[in-house]
C-alpha positions in Angstrom: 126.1 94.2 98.1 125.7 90.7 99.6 123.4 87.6 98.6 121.8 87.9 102.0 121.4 91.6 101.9 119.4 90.9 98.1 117.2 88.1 99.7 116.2 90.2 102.4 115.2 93.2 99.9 113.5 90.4 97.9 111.5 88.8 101.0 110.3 92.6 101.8 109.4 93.3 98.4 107.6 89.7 98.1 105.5 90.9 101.3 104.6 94.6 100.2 103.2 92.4 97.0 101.3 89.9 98.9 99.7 92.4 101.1 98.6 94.5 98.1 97.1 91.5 96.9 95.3 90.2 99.7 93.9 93.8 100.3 92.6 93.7 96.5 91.5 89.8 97.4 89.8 90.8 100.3 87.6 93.9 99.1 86.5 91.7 95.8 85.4 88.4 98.0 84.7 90.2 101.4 83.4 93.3 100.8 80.5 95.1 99.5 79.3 95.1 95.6 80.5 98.9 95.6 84.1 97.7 97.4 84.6 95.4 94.8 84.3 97.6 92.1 86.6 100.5 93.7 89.2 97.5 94.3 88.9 96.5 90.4 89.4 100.8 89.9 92.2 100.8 92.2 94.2 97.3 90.7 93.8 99.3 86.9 95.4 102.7 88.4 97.9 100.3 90.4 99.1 98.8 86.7 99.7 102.0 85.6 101.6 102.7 89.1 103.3 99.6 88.7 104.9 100.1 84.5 105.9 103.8 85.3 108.1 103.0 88.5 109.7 99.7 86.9 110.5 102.2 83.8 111.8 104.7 86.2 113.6 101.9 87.8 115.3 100.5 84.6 116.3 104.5 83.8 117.6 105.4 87.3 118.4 101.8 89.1 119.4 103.9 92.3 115.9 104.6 92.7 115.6 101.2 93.6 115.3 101.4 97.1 111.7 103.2 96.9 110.7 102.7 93.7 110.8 98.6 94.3 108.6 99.1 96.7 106.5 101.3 94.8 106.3 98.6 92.3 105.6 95.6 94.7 102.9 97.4 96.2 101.1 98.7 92.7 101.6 94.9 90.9 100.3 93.3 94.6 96.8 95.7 93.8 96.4 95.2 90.5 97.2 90.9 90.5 95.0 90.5 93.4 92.3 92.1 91.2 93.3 90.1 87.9 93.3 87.3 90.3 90.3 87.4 92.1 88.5 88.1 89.0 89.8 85.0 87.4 89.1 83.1 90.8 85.4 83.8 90.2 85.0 82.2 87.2 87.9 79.2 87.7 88.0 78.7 91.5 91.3 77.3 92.7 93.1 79.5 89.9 94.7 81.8 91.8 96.6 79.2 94.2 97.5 77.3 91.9 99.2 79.9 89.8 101.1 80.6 92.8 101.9 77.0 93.4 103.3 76.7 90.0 105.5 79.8 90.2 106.8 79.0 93.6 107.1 75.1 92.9 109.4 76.2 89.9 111.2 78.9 91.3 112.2 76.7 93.9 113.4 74.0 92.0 115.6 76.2 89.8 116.9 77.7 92.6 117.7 74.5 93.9 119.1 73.3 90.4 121.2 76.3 90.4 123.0 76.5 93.4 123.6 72.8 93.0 125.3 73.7 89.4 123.0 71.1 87.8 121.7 74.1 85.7 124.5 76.8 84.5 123.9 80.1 83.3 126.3 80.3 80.3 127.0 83.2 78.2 125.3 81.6 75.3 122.4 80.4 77.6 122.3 84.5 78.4 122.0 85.7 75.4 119.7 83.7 73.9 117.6 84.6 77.1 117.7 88.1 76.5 117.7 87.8 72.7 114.2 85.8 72.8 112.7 88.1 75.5 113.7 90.9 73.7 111.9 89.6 70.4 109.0 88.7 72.6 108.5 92.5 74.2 108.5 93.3 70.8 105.7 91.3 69.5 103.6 92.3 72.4 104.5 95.9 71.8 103.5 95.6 68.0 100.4 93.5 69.1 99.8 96.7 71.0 100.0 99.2 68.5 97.7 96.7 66.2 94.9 96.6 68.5 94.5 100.5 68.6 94.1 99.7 64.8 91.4 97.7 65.1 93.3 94.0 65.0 93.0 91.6 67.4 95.7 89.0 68.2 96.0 86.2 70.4 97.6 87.5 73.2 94.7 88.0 75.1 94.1 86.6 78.4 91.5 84.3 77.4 92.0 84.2 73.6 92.4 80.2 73.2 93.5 78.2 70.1 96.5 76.7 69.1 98.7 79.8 68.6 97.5 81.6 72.3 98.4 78.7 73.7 101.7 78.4 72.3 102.5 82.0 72.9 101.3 81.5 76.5 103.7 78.1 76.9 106.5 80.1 75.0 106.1 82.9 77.4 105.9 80.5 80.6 108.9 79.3 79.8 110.7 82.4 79.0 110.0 84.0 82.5 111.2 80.4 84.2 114.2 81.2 82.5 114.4 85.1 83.0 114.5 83.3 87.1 118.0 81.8 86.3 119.2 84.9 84.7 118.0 86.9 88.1 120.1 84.2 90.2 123.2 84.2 88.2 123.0 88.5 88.6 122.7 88.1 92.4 125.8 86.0 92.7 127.7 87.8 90.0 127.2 91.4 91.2 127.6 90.0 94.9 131.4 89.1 94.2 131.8 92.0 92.4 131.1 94.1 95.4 128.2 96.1 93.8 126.7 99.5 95.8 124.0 98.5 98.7 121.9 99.9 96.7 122.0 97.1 93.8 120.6 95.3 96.3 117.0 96.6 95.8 117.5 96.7 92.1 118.4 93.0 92.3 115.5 92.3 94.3 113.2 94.3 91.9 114.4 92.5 89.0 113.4 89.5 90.9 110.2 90.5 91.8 109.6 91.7 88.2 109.9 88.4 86.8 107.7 86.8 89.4 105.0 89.1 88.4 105.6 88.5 84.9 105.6 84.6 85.4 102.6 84.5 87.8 100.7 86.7 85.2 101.8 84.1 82.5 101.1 81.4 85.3 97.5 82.7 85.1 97.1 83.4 81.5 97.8 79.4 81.2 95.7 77.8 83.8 92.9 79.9 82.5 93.5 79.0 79.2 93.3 75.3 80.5 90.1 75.6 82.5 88.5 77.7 79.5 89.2 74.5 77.1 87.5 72.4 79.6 84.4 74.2 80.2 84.1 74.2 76.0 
């Protein structure tokens, strides 16, 4: 494994993802009423797609290699439809989501490689610890709604606590973005398999997804206040 080989697995999953989401972009604003809908059908299946082969990925990371792409091209479908359904109601969303995650990415890259920001072993596992804690509340948020109880973890669901959880959250996947960097260079001099290439690149693309989604979940939350 080298850090060129995982940024080239990362660019190609990066494009399988955009493509998926400019097909689901382009059938919602540029096709037909009926298009539309099928594309909003298609982005739900492509969710589903999209959690089973990141499980199968964490269970078997030597599927990477196809399952990565399985995953870039099911989360492409199913943003572009979250997307271009929050586009209609808040126009400029969707770009600027992507603005924000690239614009941070970028500058913790940057802050990274000039060892301005260090991924420490404490600074690690408190990462882990605190995304850990927060998969569990989402799961248990989960379980409540099939009971009946509604939290605010929704993508619209405002007040001072959504928006806390959606800052929290924001910031959690920035920092999930260091953790991803540290692993390429880590696993690099270690001489990982090829293979953990792909799986690099996956958990890459992973949290990308995960902080665009947030990315999205905050701006809307923003423009929602406003329109009140």
């Amino acid at each position: 494994m080298t850090v060129d080989g995982a940024v080239r697995k990362t660019a190609l999953l990066l494009g399988v993802s955009i493509l998926g989401a400019a097909y689901s972009w382009m059938q919602i604003f540029g096709g037909t009423a009926a298009s539309a809908m099928a594309a909003l059908g298609v982005s739900k299946i492509a969710g589903i797609v999209g959690l089973a082969s990141s499980l199968a990925t964490m269970f078997k990371p030597h599927w990477a290699p196809v399952t990565g792409l399985i995953f870039s091209a099911a989360q492409g479908l199913a943003i572009g439809g979250l997307a271009s359904v929050l586009e209609l109601r808040f126009p400029g969303i969707a770009m600027n989501a992507a603005a924000l995650v690239f614009g941070t990415a970028s500058t913790l890259l940057a802050c990274y490689q000039a060892r301005i920001i260090s991924v420490t072993d404490n600074f690690r596992n408190g990462v882990m610890c605190v995304t850990g804690g927060y998969v569990f509340c989402l799961m248990f948020g989960w379980l409540l709604s099939l009971l009946g109880v509604n939290l605010p973890v929704g993508f619209l669901s405002g007040g001072v606590v959504g928006m806390g959880i959606t800052l929290v959250a924001t910031a959690l996947a920035a920092a999930n973005l260091l953790l991803d960097f540290d692993m390429i260079k880590q696993t690099a001099r270690q001489r990982m398999p090829k293979w953990f290439e792909s799986y690099a690149a996956f958990s890459l693309m992973v949290t990308l997804v995960w902080f665009y989604t947030q990315a999205l979940r905050l701006l809307s939350m923003f423009a929602g206040g406003r329109d009140d």
